[in-house]
C-alpha positions as CSV (number, residue, x, y, z in Angstrom):
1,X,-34.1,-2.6,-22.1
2,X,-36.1,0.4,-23.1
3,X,-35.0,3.7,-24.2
4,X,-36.1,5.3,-21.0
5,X,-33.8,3.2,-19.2
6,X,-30.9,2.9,-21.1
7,X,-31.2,7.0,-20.6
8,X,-31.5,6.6,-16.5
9,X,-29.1,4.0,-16.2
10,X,-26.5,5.2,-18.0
11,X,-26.8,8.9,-16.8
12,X,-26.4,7.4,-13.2
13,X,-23.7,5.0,-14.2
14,X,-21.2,8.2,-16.0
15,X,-22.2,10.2,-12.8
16,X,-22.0,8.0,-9.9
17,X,-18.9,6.2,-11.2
18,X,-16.8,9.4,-9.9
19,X,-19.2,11.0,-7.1
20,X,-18.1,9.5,-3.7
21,X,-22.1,7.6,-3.5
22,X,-21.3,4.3,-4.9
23,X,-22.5,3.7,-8.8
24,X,-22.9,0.0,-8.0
25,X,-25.5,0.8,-5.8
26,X,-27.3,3.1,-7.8
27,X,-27.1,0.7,-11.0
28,X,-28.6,-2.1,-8.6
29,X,-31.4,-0.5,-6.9
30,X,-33.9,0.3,-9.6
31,X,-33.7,-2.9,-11.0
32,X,-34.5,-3.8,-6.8
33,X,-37.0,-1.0,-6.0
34,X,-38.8,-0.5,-9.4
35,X,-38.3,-4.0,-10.5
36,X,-36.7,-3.8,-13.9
37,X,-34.7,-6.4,-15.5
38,X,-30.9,-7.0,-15.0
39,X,-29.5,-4.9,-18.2
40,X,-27.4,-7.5,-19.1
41,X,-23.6,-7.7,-19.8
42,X,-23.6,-5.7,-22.6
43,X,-24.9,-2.5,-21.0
44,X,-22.4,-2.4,-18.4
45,X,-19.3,-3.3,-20.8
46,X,-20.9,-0.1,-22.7
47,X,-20.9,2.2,-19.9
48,X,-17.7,1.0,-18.8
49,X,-16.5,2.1,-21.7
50,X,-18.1,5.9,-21.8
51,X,-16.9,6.7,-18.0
52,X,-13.1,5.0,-19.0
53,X,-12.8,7.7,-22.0
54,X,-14.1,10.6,-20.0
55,X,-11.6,9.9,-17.3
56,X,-8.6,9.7,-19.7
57,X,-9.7,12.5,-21.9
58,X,-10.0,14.6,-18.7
59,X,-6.6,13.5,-17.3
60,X,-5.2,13.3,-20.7
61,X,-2.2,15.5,-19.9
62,X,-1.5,13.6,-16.1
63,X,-1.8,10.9,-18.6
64,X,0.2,11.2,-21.1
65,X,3.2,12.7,-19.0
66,X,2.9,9.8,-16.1
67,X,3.0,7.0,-19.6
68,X,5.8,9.1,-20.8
69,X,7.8,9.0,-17.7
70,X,6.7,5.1,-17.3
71,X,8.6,4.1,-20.1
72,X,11.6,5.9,-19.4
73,X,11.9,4.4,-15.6
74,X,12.1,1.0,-17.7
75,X,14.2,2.2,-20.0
76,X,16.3,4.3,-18.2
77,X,15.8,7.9,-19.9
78,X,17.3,10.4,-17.8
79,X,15.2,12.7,-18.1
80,X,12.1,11.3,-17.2
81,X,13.7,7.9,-14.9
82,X,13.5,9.7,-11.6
83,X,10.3,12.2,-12.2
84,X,7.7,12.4,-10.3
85,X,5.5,11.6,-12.5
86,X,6.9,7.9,-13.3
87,X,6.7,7.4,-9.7
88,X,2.9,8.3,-9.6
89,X,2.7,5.5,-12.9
90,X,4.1,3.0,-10.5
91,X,2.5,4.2,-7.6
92,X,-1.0,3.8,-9.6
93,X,0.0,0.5,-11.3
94,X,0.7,-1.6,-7.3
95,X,-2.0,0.0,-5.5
96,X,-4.1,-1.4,-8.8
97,X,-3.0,-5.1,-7.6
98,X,-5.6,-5.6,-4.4
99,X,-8.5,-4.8,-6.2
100,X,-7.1,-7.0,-8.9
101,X,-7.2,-9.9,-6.1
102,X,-10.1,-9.2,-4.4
103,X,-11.9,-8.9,-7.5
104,X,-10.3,-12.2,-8.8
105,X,-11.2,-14.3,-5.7
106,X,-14.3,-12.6,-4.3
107,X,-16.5,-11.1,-7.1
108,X,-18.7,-14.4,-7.5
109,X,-19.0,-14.6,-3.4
110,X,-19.5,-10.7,-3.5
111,X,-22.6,-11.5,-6.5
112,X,-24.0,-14.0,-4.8
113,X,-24.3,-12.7,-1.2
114,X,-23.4,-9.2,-0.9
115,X,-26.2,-7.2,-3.9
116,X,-29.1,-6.9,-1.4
117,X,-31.0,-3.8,-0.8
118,X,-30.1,-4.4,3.5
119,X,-26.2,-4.7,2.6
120,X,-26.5,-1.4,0.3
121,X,-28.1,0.6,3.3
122,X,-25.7,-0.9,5.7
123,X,-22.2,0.1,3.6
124,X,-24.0,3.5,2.1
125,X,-24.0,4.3,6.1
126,X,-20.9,3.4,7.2
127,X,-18.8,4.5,4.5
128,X,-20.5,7.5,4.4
129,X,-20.0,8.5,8.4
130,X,-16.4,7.7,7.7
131,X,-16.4,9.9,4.4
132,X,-17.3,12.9,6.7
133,X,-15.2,12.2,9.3
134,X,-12.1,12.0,6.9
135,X,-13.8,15.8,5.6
136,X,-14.2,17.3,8.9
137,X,-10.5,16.4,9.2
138,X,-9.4,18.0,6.3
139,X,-11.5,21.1,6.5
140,X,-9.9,21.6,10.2
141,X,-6.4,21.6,8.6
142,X,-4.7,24.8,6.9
143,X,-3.4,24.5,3.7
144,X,0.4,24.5,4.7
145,X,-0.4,21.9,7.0
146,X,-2.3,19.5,3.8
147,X,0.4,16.6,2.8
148,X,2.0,17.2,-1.0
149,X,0.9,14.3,-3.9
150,X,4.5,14.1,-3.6
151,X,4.9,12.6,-0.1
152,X,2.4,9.8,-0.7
153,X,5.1,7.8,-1.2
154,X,4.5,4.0,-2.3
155,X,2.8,3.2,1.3
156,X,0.0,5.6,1.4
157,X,-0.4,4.8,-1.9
158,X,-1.0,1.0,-1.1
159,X,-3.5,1.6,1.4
160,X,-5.4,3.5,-0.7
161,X,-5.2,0.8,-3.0
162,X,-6.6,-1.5,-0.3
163,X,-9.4,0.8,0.2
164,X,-9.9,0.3,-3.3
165,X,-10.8,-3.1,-3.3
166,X,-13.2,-3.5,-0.3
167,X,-15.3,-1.0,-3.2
168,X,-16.4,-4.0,-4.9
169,X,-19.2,-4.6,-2.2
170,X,-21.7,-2.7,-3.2
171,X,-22.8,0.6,-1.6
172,X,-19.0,1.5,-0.9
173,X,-18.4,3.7,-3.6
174,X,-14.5,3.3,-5.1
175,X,-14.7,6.9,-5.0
176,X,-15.8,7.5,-2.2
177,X,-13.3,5.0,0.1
178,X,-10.2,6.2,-2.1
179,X,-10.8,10.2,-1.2
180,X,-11.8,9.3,2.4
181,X,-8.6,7.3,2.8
182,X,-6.4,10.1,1.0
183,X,-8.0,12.9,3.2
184,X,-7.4,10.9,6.5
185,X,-3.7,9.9,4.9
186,X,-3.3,14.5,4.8
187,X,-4.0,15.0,1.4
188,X,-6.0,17.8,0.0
189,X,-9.3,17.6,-0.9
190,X,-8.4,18.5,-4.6
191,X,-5.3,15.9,-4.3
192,X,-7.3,13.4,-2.5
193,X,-9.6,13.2,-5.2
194,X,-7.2,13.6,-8.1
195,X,-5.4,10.8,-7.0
196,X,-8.9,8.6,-7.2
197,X,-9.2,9.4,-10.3
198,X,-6.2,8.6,-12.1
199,X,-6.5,5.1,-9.9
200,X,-9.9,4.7,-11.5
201,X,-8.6,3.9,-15.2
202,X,-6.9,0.6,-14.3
203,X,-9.9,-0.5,-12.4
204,X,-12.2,0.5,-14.8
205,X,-10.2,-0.6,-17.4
206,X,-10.0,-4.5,-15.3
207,X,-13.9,-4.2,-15.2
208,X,-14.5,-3.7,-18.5
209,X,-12.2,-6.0,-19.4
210,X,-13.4,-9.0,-17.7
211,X,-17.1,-8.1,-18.7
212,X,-16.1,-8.0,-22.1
213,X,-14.9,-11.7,-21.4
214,X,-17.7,-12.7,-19.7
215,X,-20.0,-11.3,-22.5
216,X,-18.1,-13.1,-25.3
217,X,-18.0,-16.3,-23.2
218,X,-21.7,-15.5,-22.8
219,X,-22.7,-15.5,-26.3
220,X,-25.5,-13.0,-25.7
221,X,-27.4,-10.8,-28.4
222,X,-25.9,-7.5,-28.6
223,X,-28.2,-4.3,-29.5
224,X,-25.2,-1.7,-30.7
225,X,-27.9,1.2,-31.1
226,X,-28.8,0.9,-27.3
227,X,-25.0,0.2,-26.1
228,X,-23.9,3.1,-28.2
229,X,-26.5,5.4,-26.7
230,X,-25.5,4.1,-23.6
231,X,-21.8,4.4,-23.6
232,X,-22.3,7.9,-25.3
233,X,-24.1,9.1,-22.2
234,X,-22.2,7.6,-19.9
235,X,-19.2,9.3,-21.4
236,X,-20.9,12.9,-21.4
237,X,-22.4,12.5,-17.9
238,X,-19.0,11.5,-16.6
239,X,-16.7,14.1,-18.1
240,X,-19.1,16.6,-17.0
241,X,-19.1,15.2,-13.2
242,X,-15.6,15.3,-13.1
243,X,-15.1,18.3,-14.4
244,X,-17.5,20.2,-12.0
245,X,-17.0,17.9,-8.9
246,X,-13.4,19.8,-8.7
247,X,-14.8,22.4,-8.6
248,X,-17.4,22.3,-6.3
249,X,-14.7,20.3,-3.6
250,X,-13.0,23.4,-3.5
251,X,-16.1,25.0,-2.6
252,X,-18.1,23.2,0.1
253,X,-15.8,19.8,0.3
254,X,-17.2,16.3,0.7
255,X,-20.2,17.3,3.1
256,X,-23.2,17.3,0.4
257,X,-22.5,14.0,-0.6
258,X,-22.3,12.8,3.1
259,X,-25.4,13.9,3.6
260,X,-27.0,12.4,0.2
261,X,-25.4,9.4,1.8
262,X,-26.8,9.5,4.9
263,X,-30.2,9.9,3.5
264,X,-29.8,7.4,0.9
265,X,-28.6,5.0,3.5
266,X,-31.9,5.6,5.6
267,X,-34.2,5.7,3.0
268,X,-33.2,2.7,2.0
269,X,-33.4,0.6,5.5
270,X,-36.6,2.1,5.5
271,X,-37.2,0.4,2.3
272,X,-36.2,-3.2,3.4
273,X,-37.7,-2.9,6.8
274,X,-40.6,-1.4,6.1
């Protein structure tokens, strides 16, 4: 990989990991449209890396209370055995398990049939219709009326976590289906996409994971200046998307990125039809 595209890719991986357009997508169409080179396990066990650090440095507090209040539901700790915030833990720990699964039993079907250019258009579309539907919703409601993180409860959390998984086909977004599913479940924008977030650190985490695998199992040649410079910019990029995606959801909701979506989505039929 050149330097040039370590820069793009990786930029696009720490942004578009968060941002409800689908960073599979993104991370598969220049090497589709401008013909570069797979970048190889390596790269993507780098970036996984950056964007997994940004999200727990972000959330570090959420964090750090929700794996304080873990351990005491297992050990019993009064004070912290019947907070909310061991609840979310195990809330964020279930809803984990489809993706898990799906990942497990589908990723090499998902590989070897589902990466095209056509299938990208096709789910960048749909998801992104249903993305500003679930929006529209939530704009129409007042704020008294929006459903508490609290009232979630282990359910709505589990269908969320469904959602989850069908974002391993590509052009989905995780993202994206997670905050469309929370909005049309009541929940705030803000808590809606909150909630994706913290459930992005076990699936990032299980990504990285089993690339890390597959790259040792591999036995490929590793460049640790290039994977450096691309976790580091993934990381940077993706704190920085977080932290200003917040606030710009409070601002003009989900409806920019429905329309990127929209026009990505038709750009890129045009592409394959053309």
């Amino acid at each position: 990989m050149s330097t040039l595209e370590v820069f793009i890719l990786a930029i696009l991986q720490g942004l578009t990991e968060f941002l409800p357009i689908s960073s599979s997508a993104h991370l598969i169409l220049p090497s589709q449209i401008l013909g570069w080179q797979d970048q190889g396990l390596g790269f993507d066990v780098a970036v996984h890396v950056g964007t997994l650090l940004a999200v727990l440095i972000y959330f570090r507090q959420e964090v750090g209370a929700m794996a304080v209040a873990w351990v005491g539901t297992i050990t019993n700790r009064s004070q912290t055995a019947n907070s909310f915030d061991g609840k979310l833990a195990w809330w964020i720990l279930f809803a984990t398990i489809p993706a898990g699964l799906f990942g497990l039993f589908g990723k090499n079907f998902i590989e070897e049939n589902l990466r095209s250019a056509l299938v990208i258009a096709a789910t960048t579309l749909l998801f992104g219709f249903l993305l500003g539907f679930a929006d529209f919703k939530a704009g129409k409601r007042r704020n008294e009326e929006n459903k508490p993180l609290e009232k979630l409860g282990l359910k709505g959390a589990m269908l969320i976590g469904f959602a989850q998984a069908l974002a391993l086909i590509p052009g989905t977004s995780r993202s994206g289906i997670t905050m469309t599913i929370g909005l049309m479940l009541g929940l705030s924008r803000d808590n809606a996409a909150r909630f994706s977030f913290l459930l992005s650190i076990p699936a990032i985490a299980m990504a990285g994971g089993y690339l890390t695998v597959k790259l040792i199992i591999a036995g490929e040649g590793v460049d640790w200046s290039m994977l450096a410079l691309g976790s580091t910019l993934a990381f940077v990029s993706a704190y920085a998307c977080i932290h200003y995606f917040l606030i710009l959801l409070e601002k003009v909701g989900m409806m920019p990125f429905v329309i990127y979506r929209l026009l990505l989505g038709v750009a890129l039929l045009w592409f394959v039809l053309a």
